[in-house]
N, CA and C of each residue as an Amber inpcrd file, in Angstrom:
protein
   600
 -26.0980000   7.1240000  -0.1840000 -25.7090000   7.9230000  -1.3400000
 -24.2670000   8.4120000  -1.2080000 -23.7580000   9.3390000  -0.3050000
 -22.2540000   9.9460000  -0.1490000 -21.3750000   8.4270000   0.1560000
 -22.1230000   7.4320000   0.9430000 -21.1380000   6.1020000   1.1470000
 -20.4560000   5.7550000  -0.1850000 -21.9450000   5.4240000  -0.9150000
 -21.3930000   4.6480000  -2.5910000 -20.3060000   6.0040000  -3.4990000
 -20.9690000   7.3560000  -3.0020000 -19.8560000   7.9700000  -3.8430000
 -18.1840000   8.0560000  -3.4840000 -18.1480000   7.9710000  -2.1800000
 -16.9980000   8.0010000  -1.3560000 -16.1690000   6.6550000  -1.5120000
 -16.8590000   5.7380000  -1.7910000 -16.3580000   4.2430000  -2.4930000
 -15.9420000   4.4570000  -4.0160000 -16.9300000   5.0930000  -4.6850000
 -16.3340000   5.4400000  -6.0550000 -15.0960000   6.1630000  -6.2260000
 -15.2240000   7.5620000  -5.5170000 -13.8500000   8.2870000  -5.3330000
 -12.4470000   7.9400000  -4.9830000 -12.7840000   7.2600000  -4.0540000
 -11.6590000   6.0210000  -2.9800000 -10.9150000   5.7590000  -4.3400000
 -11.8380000   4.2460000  -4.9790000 -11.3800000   3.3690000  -6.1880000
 -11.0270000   4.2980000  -7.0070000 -11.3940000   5.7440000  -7.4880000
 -10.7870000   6.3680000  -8.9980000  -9.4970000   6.4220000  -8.5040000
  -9.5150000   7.5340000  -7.1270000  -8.4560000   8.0720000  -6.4970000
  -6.8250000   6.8930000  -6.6660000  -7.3970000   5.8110000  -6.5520000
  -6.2620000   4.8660000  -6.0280000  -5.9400000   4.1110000  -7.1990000
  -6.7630000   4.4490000  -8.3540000  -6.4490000   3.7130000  -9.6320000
  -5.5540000   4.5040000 -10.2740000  -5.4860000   5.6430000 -10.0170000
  -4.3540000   7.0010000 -10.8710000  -3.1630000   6.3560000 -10.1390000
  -2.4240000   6.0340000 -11.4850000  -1.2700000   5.0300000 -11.2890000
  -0.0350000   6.5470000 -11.4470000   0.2420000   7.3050000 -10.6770000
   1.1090000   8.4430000 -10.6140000   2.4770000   7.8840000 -11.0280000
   2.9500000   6.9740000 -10.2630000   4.6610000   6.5320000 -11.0090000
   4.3500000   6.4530000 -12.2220000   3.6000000   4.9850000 -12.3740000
   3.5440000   4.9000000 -14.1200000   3.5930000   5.9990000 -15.1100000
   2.3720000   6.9480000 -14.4250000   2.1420000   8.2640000 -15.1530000
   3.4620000   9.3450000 -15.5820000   4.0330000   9.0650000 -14.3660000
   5.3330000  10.1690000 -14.5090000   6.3890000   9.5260000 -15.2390000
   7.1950000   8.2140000 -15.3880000   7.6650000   6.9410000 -16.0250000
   7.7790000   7.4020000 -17.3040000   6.0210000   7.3670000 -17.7060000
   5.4920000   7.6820000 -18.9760000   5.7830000   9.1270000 -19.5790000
   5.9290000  10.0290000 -18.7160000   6.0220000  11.2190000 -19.2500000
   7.6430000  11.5650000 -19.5200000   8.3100000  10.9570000 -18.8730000
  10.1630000  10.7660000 -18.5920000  10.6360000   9.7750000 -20.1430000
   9.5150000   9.5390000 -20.5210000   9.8030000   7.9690000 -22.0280000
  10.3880000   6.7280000 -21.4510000   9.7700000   6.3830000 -20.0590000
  10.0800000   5.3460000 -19.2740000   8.6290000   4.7170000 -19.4110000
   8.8130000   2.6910000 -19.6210000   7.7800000   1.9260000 -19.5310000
   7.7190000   1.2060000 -18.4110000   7.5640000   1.0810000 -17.2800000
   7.9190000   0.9830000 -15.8200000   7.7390000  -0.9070000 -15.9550000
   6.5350000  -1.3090000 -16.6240000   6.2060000  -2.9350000 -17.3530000
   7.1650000  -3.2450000 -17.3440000   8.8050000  -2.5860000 -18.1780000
   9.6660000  -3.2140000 -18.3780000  10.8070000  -3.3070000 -17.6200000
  10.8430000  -2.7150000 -16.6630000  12.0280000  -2.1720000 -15.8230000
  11.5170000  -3.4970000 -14.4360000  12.1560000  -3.8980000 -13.8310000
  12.8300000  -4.7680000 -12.8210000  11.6050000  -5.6170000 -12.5360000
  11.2380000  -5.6700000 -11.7880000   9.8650000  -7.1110000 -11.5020000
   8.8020000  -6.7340000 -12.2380000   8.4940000  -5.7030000 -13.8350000
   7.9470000  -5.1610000 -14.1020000   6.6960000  -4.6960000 -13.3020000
   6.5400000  -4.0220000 -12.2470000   5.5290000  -3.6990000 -11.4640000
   5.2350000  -2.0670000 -11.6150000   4.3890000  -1.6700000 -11.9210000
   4.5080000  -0.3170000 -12.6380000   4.0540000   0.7650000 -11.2050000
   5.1440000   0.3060000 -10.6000000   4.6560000   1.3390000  -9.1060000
   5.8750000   2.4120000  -8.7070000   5.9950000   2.4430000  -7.9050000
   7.1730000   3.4600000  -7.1420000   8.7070000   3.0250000  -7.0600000
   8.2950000   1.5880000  -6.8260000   9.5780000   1.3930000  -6.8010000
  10.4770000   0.5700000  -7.9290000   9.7500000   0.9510000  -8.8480000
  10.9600000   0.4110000 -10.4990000  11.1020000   1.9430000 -10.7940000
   9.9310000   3.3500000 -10.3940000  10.1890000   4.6910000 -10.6620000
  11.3290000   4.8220000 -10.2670000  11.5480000   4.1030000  -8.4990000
  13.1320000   4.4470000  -7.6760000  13.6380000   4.2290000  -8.5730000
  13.9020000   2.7480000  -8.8970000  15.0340000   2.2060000  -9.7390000
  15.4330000   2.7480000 -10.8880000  14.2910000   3.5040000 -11.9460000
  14.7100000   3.9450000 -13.2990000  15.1910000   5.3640000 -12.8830000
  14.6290000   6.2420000 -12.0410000  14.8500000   7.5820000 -12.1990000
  16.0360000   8.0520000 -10.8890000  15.3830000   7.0420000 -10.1050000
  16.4620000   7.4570000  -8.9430000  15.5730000   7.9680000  -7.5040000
  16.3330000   8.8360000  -6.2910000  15.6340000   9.2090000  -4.7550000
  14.4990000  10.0150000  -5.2240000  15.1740000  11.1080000  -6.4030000
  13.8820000  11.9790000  -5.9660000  12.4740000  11.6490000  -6.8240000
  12.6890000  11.2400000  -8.3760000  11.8880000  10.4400000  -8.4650000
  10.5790000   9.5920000  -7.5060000  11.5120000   8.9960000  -6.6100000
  10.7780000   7.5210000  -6.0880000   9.9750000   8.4850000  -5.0060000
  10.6490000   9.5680000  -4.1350000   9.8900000  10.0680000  -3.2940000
   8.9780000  10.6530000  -4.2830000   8.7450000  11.2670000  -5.1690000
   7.4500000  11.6160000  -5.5810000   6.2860000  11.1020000  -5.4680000
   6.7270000  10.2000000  -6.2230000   5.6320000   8.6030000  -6.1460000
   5.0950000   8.1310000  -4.9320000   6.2650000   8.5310000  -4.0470000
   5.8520000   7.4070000  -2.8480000   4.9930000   9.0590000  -2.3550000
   4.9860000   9.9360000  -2.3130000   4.5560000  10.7450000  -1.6020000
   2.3360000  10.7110000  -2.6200000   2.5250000  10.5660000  -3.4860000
   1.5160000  10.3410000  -4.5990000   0.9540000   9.4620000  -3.9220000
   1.3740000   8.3430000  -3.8970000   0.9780000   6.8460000  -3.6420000
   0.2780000   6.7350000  -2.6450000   1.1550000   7.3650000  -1.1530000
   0.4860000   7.8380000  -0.1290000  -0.9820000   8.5190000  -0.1650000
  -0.4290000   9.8300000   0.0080000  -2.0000000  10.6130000  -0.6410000
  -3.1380000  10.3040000  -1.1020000  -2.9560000   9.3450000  -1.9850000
  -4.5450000   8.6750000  -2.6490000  -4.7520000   7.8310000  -1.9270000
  -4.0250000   7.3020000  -0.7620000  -4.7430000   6.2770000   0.1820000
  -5.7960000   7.6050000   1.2110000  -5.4650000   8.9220000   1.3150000
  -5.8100000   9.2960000   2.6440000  -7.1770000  10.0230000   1.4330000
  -6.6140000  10.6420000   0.3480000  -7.7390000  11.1810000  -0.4590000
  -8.6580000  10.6300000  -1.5090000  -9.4550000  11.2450000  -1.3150000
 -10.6770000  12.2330000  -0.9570000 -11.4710000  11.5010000   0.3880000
 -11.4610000  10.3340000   0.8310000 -11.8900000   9.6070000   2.4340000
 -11.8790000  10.7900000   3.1990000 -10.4060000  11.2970000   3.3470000
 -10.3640000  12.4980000   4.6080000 -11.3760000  13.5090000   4.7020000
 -12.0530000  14.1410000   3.2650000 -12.8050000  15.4700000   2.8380000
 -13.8790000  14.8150000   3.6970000 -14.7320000  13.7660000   3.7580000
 -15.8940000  13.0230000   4.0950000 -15.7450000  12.8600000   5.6580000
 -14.7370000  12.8020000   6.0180000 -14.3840000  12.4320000   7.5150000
 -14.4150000  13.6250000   8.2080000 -13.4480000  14.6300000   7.4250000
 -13.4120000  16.0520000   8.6180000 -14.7310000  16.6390000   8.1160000
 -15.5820000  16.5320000   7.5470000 -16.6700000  17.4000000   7.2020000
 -18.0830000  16.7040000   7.8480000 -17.9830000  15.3020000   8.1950000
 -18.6520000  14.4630000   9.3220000 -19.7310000  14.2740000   8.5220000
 -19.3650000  14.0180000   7.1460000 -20.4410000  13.1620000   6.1160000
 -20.6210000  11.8660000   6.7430000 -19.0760000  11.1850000   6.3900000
 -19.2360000   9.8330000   7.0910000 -18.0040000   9.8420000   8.0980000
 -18.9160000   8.9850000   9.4210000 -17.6250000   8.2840000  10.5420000
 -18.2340000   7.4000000  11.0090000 -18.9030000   6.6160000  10.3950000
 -18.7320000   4.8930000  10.9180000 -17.9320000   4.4680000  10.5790000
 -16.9130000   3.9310000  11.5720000 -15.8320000   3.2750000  11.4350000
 -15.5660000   1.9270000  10.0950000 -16.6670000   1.2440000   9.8160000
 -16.6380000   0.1220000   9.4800000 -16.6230000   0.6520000   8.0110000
 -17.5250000   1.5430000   7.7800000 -17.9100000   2.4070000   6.5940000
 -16.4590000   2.6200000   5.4750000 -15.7740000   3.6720000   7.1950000
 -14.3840000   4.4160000   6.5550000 -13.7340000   3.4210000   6.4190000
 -13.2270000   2.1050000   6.8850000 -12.4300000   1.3580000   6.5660000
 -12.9390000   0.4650000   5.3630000 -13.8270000   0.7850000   4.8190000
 -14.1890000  -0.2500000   3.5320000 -14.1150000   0.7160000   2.1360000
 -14.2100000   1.9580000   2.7130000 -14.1470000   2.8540000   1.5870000
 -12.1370000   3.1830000   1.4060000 -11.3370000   2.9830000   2.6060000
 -10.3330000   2.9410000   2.5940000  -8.9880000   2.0610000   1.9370000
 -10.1360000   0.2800000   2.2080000  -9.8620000  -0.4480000   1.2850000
  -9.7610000  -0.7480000  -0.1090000 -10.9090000   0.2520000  -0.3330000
 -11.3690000   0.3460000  -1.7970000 -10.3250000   1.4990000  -2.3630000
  -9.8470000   2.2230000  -1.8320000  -8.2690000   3.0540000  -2.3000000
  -7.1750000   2.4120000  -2.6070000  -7.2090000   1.3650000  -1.4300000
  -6.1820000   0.2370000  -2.1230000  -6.4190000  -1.1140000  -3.0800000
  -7.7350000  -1.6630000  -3.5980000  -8.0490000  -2.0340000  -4.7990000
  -7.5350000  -1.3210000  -5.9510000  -8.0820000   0.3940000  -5.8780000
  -8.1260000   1.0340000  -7.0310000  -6.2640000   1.1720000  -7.2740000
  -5.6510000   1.2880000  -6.7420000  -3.9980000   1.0820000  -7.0120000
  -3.9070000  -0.3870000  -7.3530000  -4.1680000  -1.3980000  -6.8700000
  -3.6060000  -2.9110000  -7.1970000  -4.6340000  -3.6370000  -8.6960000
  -5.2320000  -3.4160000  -8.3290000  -6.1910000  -3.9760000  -9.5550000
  -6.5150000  -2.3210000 -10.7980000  -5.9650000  -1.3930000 -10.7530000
  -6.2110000  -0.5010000 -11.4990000  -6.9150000  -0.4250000 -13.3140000
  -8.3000000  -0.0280000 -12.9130000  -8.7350000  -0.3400000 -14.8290000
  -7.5250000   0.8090000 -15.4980000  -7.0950000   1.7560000 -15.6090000
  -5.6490000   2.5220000 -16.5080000  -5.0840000   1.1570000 -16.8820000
  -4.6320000   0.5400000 -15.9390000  -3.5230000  -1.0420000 -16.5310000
  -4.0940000  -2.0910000 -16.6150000  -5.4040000  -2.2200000 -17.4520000
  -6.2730000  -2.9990000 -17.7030000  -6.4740000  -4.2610000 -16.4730000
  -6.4060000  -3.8550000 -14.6660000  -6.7420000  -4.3960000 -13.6300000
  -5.3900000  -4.6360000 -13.0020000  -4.3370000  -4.4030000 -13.6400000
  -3.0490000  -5.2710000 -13.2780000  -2.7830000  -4.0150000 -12.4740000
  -2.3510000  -3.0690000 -12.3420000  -2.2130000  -2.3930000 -11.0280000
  -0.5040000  -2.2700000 -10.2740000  -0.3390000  -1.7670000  -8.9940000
   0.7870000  -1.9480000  -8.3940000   0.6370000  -2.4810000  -6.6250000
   1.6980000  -2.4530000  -6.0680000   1.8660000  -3.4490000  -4.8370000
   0.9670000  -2.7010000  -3.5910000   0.4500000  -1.4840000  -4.0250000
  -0.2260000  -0.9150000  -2.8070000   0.2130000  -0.4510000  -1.6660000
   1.6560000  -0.5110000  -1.4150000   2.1930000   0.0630000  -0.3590000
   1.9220000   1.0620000   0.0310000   2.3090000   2.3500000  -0.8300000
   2.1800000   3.3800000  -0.0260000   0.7330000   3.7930000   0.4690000
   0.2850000   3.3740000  -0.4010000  -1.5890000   3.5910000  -0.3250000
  -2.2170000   3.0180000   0.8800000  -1.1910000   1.7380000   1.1620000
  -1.9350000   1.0520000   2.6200000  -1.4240000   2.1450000   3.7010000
  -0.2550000   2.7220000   3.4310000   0.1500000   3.2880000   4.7320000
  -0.6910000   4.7370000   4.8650000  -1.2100000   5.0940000   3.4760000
  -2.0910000   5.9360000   3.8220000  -3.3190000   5.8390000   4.0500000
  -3.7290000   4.5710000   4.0570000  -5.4030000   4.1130000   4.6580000
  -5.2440000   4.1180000   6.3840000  -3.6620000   3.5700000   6.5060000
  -4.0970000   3.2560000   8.0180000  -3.5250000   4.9510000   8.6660000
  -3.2520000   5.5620000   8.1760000  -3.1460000   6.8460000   8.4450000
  -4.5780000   7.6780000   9.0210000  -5.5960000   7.1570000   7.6950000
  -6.9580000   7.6850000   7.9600000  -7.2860000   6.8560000   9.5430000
  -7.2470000   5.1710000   9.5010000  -7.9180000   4.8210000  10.2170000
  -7.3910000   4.6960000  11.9690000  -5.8100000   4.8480000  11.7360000
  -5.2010000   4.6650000  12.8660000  -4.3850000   6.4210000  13.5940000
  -4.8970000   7.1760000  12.3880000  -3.7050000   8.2720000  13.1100000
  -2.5730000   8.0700000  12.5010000  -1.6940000   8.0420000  13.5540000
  -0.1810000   7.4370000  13.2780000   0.1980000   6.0280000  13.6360000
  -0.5470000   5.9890000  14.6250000  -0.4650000   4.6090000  15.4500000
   0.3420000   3.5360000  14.1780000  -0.5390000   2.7170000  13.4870000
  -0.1600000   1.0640000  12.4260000   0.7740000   1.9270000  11.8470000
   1.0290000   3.4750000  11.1780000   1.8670000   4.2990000  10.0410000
   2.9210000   3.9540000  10.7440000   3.4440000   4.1670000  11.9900000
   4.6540000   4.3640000  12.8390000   5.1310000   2.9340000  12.8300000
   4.2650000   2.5220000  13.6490000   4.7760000   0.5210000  13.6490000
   5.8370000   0.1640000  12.4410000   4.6240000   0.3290000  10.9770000
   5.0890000   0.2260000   9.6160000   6.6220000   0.6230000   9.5930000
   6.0550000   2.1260000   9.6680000   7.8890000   2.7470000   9.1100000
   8.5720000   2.5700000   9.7850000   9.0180000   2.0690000  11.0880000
  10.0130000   1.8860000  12.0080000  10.2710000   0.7730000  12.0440000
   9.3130000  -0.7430000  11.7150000   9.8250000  -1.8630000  10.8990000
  10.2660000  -1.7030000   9.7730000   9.9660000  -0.8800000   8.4800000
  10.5630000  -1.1200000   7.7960000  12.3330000  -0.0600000   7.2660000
  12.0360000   0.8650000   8.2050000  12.9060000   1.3660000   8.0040000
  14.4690000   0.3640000   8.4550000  14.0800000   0.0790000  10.0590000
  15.3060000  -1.2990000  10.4970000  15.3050000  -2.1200000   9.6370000
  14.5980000  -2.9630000   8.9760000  14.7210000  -3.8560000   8.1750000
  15.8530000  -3.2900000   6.6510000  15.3290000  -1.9420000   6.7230000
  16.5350000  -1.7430000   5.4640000  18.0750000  -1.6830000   5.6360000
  18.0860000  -1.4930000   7.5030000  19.7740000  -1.6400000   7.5240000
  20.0420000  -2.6790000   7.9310000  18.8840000  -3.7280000   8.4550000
  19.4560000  -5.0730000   8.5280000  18.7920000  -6.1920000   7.7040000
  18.6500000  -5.8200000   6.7120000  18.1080000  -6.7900000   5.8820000
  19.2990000  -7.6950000   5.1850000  18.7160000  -9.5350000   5.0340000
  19.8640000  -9.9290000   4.5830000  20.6550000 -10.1300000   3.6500000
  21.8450000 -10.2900000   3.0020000  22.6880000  -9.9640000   2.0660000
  22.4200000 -10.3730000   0.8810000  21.1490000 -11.2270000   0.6110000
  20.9430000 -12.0240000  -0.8190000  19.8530000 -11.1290000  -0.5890000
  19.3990000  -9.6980000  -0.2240000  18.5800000  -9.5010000  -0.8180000
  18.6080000  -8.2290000  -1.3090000  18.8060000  -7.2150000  -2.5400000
  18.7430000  -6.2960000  -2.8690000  18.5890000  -4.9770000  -2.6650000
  18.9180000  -4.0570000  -2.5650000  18.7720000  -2.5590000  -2.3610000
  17.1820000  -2.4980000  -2.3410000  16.4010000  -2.3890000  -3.5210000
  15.0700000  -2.2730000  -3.9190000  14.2210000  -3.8460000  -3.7110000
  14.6850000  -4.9430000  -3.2010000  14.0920000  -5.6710000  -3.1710000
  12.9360000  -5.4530000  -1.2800000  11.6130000  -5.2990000  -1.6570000
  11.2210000  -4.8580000  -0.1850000  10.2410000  -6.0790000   0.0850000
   9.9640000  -6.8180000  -0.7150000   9.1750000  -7.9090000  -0.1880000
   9.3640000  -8.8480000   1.1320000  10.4000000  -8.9060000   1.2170000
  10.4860000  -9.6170000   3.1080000   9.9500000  -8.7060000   3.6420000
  10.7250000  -7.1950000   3.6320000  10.5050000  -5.7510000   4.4250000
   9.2130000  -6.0360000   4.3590000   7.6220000  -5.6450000   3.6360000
   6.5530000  -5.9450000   3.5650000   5.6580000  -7.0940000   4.7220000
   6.1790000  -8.0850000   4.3830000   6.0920000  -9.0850000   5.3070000
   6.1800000  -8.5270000   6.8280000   7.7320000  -8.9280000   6.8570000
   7.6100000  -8.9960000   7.8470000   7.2960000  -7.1680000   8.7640000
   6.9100000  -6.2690000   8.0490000   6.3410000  -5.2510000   8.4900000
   4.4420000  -5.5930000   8.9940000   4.0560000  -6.4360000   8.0290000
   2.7180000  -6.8100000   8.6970000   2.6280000  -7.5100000   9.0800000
   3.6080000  -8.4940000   9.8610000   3.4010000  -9.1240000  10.5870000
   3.7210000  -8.8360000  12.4480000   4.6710000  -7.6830000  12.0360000
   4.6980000  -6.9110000  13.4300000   3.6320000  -6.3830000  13.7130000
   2.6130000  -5.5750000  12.7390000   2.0210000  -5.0760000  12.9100000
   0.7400000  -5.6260000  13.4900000   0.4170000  -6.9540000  13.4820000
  -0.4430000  -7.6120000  13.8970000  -0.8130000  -7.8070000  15.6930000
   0.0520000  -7.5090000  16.1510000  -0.2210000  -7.4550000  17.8480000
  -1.1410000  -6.5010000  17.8070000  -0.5480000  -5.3340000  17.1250000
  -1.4390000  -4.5280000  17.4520000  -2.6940000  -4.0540000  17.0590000
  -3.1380000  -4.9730000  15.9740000  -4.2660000  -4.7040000  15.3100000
  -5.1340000  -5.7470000  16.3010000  -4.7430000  -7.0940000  16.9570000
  -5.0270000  -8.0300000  17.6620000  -5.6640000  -7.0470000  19.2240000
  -4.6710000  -6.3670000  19.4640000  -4.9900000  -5.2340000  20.7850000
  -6.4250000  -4.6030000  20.6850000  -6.2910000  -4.0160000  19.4950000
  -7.3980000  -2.9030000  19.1300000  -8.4030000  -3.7010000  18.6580000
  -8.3560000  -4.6840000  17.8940000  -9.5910000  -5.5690000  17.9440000
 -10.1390000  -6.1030000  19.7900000  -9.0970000  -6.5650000  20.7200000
  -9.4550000  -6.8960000  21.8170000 -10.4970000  -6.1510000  22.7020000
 -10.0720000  -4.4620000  22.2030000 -10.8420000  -3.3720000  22.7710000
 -12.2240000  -2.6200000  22.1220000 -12.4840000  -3.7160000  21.2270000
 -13.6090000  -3.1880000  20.6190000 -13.5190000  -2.7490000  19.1750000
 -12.4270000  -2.5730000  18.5370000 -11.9830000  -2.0780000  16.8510000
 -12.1730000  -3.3290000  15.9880000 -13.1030000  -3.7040000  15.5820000
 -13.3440000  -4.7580000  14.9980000 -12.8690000  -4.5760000  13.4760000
 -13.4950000  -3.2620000  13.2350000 -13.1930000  -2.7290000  11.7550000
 -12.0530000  -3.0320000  11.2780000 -10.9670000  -2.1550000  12.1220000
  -9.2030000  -2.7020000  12.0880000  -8.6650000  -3.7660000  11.6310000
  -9.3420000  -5.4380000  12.4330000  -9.1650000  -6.4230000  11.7420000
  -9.2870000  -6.7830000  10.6870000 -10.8260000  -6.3910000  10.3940000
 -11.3530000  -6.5280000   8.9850000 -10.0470000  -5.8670000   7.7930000
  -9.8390000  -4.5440000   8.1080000  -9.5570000  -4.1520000   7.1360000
  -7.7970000  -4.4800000   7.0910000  -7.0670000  -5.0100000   7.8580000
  -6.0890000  -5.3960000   7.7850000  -6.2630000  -7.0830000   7.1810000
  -7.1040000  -7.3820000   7.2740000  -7.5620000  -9.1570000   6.8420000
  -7.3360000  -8.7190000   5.3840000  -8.2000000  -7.5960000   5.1380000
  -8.4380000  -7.4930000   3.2830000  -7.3280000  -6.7260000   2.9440000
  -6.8000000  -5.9610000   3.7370000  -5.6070000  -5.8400000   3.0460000
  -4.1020000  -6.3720000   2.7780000  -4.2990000  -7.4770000   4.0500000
  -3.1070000  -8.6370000   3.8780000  -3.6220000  -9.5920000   2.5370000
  -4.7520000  -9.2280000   2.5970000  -5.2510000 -10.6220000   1.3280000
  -4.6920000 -10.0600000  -0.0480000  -4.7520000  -8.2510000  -0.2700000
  -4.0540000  -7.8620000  -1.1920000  -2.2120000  -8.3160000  -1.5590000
  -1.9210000  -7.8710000  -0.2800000  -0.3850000  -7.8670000  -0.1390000
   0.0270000  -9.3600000  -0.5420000  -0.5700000  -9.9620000   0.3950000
  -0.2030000 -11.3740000  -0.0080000  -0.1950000 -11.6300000  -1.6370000
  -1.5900000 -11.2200000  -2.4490000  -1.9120000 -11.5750000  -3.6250000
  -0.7340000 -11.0430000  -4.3890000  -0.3230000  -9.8590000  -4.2160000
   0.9830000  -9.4480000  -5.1480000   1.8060000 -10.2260000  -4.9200000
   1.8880000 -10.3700000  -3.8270000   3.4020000 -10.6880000  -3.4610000
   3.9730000 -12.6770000  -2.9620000   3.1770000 -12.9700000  -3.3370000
   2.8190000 -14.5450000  -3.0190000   3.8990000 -14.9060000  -3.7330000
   4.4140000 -15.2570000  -4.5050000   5.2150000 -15.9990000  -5.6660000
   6.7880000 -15.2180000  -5.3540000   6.9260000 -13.8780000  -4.9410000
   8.2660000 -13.4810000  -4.3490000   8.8670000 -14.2180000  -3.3090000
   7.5080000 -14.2590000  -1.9640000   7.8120000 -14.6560000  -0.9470000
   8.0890000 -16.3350000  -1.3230000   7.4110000 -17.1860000  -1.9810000
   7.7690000 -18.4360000  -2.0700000   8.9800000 -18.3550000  -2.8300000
   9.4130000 -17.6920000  -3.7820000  10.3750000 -18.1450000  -4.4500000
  12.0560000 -17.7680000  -3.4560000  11.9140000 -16.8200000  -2.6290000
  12.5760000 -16.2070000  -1.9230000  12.8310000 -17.1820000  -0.7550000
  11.7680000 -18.0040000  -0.5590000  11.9620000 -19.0590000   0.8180000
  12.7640000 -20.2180000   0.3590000  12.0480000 -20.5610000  -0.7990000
  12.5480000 -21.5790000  -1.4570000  14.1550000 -21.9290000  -1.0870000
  14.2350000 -20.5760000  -1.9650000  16.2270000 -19.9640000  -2.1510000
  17.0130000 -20.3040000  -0.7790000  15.9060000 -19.4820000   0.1320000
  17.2060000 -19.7810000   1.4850000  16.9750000 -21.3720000   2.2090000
  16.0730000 -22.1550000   1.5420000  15.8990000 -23.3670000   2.0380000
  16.5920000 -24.5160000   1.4760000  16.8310000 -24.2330000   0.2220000
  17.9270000 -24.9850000  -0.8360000  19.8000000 -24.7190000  -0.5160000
């Protein structure tokens, strides 16, 4: 009973499309602004830093909420449990019913699932790949363009999900499997078209 509701909550939680929402309230259509992706980062682009940190701070949050209320109150802590109800935070952002399923890239939301499931541990990896990647990222690729950054942020991150699976975290895998399957799904057609470019 609290599992299936904590799955429901997860998915509402992560479907409240907050950039869009705020976009919308500014007389901004986020659809139309740069890879039309109605997430945080066309908010960066239309409104600007403080803008985008809103969002990204929003975005975050609904990955860790309402999961956390269930966790510190010791409704639920099977691991396998919390990481499927965690996943389901990041469905409800990418596939969102508000944008009739179409949704946004899930970033910040992943970094707040693995927040729930890792601590800081995968959060740190993340931001310290992607933060280097923004001062050495290469010259054909944009201020706001983060799709390599993405990449190749989960792909660092994979030793260590490989570790913690070695030691018994099976869940971890799982839920990094389904959530690369997301990332990938957005972002599939950037990354090819982007390889393409530097291969031509």
């Amino acid at each position: 009973m609290y599992s299936l509701l904590a799955i429901i909550l997860q998915f509402l939680s992560g479907s409240i499309m907050y950039s869009y929402l705020i976009a919308k309230l500014l007389g901004i259509n986020l659809c139309l602004i740069g890879d039309r992706n109605p997430g945080l980062t066309n908010l960066w682009r239309a409104k600007g830093i403080k803008f985008g940190i809103i969002g990204l701070l929003l975005d975050y949050f609904k990955g860790i909420f309402p999961l956390i209320l269930f966790i510190t109150n010791d409704i639920i802590h099977d691991e396998l449990l919390i990481s499927i109800i965690a996943f389901f935070g990041i469905l409800g952002h990418a596939f969102s019913p508000i944008l009739r399923f179409k949704g946004g890239k899930a970033i910040a939301t992943s970094f707040g699932a693995w927040t729930v499931l890792t601590k800081w541990e995968a959060l740190t990896i993340l931001g310290i790949t992607f933060l280097l990647f923004t001062f050495l990222k290469p010259k054909d690729l944009k201020r706001q363009d983060n799709y390599i950054t993405v990449l190749l942020g989960f792909l660092i991150l994979l030793p260590y999900i490989l570790y913690k699976f070695y030691i018994g975290h099976v869940h971890l895998i799982l839920f990094y499997m389904g959530n690369m399957g997301v990332i990938s799904y957005k972002y599939w057609y950037d990354w090819i078209k982007y390889f393409k470019k530097r291969n031509s």
